[in-house]
C-alpha positions in Angstrom: 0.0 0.0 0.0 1.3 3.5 -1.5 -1.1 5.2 1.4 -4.3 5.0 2.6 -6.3 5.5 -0.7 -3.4 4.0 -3.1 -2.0 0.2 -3.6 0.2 -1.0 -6.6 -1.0 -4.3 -8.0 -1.0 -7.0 -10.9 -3.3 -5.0 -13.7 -4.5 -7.5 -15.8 -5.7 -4.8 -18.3 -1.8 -4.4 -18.7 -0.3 -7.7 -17.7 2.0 -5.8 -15.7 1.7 -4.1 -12.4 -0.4 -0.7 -11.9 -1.6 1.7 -9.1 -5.3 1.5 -7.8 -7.6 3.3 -5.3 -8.5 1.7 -2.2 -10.7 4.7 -1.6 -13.5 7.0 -3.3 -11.2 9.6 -4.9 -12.6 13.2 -5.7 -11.5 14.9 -9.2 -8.9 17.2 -8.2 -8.1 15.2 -4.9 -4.0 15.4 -4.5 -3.2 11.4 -4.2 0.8 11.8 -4.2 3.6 13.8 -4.0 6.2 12.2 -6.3 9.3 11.9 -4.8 13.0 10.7 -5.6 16.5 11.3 -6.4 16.1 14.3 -9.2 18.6 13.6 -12.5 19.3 15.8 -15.3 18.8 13.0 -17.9 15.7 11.3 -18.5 16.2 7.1 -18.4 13.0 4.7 -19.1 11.9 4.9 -15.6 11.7 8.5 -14.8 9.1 11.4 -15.1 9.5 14.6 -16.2 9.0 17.2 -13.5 10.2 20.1 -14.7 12.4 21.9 -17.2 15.5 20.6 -16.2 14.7 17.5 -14.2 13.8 14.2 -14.1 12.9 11.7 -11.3 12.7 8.3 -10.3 9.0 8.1 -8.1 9.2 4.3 -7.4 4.9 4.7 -7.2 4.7 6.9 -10.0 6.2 4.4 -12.9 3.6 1.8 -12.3 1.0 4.3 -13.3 0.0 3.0 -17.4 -1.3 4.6 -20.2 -4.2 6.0 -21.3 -5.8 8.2 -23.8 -8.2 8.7 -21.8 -6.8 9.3 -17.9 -8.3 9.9 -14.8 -5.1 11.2 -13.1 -2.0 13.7 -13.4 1.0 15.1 -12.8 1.4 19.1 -12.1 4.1 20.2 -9.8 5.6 17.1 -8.6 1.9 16.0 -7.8 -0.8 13.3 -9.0 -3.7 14.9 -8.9 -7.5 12.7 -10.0 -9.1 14.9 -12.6 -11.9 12.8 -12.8 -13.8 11.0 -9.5 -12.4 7.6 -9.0 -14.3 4.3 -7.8 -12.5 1.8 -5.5 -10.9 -0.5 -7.0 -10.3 1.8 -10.2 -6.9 1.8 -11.8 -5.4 5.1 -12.1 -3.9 5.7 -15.9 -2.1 8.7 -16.9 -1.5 9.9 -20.6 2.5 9.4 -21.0 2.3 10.5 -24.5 0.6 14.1 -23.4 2.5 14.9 -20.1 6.0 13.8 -21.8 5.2 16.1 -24.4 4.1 19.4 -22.1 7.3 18.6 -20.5 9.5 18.6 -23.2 7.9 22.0 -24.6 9.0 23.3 -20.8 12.4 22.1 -21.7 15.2 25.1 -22.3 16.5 25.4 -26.2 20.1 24.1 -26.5 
């Protein structure tokens, strides 16, 4: 158990493990703070959390894909944007907050 609305477990919509609520969640509800040694380059397990860092959240990377999420990340912080059921995985669109992050990113 992540905390007391949050557990990581076999998704079998994935085949791989995931994050679900063990709670009613509220769209907009803060569910976790990511946390983690920050690095400067990006590796397959790390999320973008600002314009110059990366970091490994060892909750965070079991969150999957969706196009159509009920969870994000703003500010080092997974937020519900839509109310969550227990039970419910949590999904978060990888392909949209990668690419708001790497718009954040400084020219070179």
């Amino acid at each position: 158990m992540i905390n007391n609305k949050l557990e990581i477990k076999y998704s079998s919509n994935f085949k791989k493990k995931g994050v679900f609520a063990i709670a009613y969640l509220l769209r907009g509800e803060e569910l976790h703070e990511l946390r983690g040694e920050k690095k400067y380059i990006p590796s397959e397990f790390s999320i973008c959390i600002d314009s110059k860092f990366h970091i490994i959240d060892h909750f965070a990377i079991h969150l999957n894909h969706s196009d159509n999420p009920n969870s994000t990340i703003t500010n080092n912080v997974l937020f519900a944007i839509k109310d969550i059921k227990v039970g419910e995985e949590l999904t978060l669109n990888w392909d949209e907050h990668n690419a708001e992050c790497a718009l954040r990113m400084p020219e070179v």
